[in-house]
N, C-alpha and C positions, 0 to 999 in steps of 0.2 A: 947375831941373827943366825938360827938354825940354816943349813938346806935344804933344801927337798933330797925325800926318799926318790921321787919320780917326777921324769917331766917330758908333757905329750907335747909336741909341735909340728909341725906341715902337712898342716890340716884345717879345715875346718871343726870347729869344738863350739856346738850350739849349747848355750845355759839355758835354758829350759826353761828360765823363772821371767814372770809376767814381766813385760816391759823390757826383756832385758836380749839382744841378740845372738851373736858368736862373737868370739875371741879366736886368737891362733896360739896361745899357749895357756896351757894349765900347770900346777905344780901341786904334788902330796906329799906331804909330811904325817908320817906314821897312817892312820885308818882316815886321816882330812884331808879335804880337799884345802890348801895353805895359800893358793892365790892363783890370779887369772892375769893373764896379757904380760904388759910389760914387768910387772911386778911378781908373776911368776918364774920369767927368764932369768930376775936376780937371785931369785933362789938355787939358779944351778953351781952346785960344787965340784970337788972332785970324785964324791962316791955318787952324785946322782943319776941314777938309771933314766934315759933317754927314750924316748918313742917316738919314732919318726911316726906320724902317722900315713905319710906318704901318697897326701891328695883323698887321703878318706876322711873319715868324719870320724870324732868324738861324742858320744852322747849322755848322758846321765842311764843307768842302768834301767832296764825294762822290768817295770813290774806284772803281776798276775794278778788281778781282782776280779778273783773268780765270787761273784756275788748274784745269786737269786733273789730277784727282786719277785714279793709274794704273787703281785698282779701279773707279770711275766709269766710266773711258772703256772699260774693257772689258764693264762690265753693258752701255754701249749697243750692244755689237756684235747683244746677243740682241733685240734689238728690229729684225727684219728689212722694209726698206722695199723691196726689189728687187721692182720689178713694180708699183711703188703709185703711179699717178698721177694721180688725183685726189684735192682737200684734204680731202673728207670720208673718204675709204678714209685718205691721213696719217692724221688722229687718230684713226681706230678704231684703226686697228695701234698704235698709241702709248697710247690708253687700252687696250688689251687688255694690250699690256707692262708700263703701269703698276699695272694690277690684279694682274697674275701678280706681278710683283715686291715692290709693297708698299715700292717705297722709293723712290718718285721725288721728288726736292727732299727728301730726307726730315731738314728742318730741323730740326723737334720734335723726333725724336728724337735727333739729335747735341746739342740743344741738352740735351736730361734727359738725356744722356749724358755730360755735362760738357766739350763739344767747343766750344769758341770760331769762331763764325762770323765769316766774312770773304765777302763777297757782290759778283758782278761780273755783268757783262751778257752773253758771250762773244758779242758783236758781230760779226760782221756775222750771226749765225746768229739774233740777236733784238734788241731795242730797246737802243739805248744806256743810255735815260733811268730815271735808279735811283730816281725815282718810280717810274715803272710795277712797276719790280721790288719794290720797298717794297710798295705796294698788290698782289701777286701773292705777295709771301713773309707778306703778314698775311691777307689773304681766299683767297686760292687758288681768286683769277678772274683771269678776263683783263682788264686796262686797256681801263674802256669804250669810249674811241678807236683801241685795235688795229684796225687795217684786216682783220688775217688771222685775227681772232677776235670776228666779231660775231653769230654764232650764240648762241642762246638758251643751250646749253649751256655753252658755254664762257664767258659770262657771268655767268651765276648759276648752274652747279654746282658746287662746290669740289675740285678733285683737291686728293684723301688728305688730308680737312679738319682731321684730327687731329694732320697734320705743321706748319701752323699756327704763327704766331709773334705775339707782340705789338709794337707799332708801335715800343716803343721798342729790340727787338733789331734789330728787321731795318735801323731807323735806325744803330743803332750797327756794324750787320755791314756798311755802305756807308761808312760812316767811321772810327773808333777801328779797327774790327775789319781793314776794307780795308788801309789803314795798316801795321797789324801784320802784314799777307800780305806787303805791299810793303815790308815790314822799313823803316817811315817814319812809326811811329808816336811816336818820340821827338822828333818835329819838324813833324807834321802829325795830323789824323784828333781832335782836340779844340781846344776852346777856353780855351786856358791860358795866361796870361801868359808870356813867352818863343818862343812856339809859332810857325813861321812862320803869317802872316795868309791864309791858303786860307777864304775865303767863300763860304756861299752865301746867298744873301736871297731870300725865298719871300715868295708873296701873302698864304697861309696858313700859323697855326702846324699842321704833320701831326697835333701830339699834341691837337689840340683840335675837327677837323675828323672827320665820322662816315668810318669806316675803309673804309667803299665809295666815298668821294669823294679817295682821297687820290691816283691818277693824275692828278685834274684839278688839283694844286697846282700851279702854275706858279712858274719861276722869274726873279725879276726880277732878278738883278745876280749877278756873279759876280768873286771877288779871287782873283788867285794871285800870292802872293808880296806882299801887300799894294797890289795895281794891278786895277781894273777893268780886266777881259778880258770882260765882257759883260753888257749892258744890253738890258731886253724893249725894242721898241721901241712 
């Protein structure tokens, strides 16, 4: 029996895949993920590279599904900005569209609609980091650290509160769900034996952290393809 190249442990390491919880250990072998829990620990050798995960969490790596849906990008046409050039006149125009319309991000409902979310940042027009968007698709505030949203409002009012998600959809709509946009779910977006190894390693576990803190989660390490591509420093 081979060993693992790597193996994460003390921690929480959420799998991602339907029906399926956390484990406290994982193990990789070459770009796979080679096994989970106890069956992973036997995989540790003498050359295997170790990660304490040190009370953080594990998660399967964050995808972009960055996708215009036709009917979307036509409702935005009615939300008219021509002529708006200050940031406080932006978001009236935008809270006044949002109120008329009643369907902005309107998460909740696709989800009791039985619509399968997939969730991306459409970058450069807002933050990349699919924390902030986690913490905005569960509270329906802005990312305490948004530079372009530290008004009282936009902090602690909720646009369309009832559209709302809990931490573990909007977790799985940046990974399993992403995945499945990016038709790369049968090789990436959970944590499954076989799976290519796309990690992410956080300070904190999301699901155990109060749900207005979860922008500040930081990410300490990141695998793609079973290779550190980046460490906090």
């Amino acid at each position: 029996m081979s060993t693992a190249d790597w193996l994460f442990h003390g921690g929480t390491i959420h799998v991602g895949a339907p029906g399926q919880g956390s484990t406290g250990a994982l193990a990789v072998t070459g770009n796979r993920i080679a096994a989970l829990g106890d069956e992973a620990i036997a995989l540790r050798g003498p050359r295997t590279e170790v990660v304490d995960l040190a009370g953080g969490a594990l998660l399967p790596g964050f995808q972009d599904a960055h996708i215009h849906a036709i009917v979307g990008g036509l409702q935005q046409l009615g939300c008219d900005l021509a002529g708006v050039h200050h940031l406080h006149d932006y978001r009236k125009a935008i809270r006044d569209f949002s109120d008329a319309q009643r369907n902005h991000f309107a998460f909740g409902s696709l989800l009791a609609a039985g619509v399968p979310l997939a969730m991306g940042s459409d970058w450069l027009v807002s933050s990349p980091d699919p924390l902030w968007g986690i913490h905005v698709a569960v509270n329906r505030t802005a990312p305490h650290a948004d530079p372009h949203a530290q008004d009282e409002h936009a902090q602690t009012v909720p646009l369309l509160a009832g559209e709302a998600v809990d931490v573990r959809t909007a977790v799985g709509a940046y990974t399993l769900g992403a995945a499945r946009a990016n038709r790369l779910d049968a090789e990436t977006g959970s944590l499954e034996a076989g799976k290519l190894a796309d990690l992410v390693v956080l300070d904190r576990d999301p699901f155990a952290v109060p749900a207005t803190e979860l922008s500040s989660v930081q990410v300490r390490a990141t695998f793609v393809d079973g290779q550190p591509v980046y460490a906090a420093g």
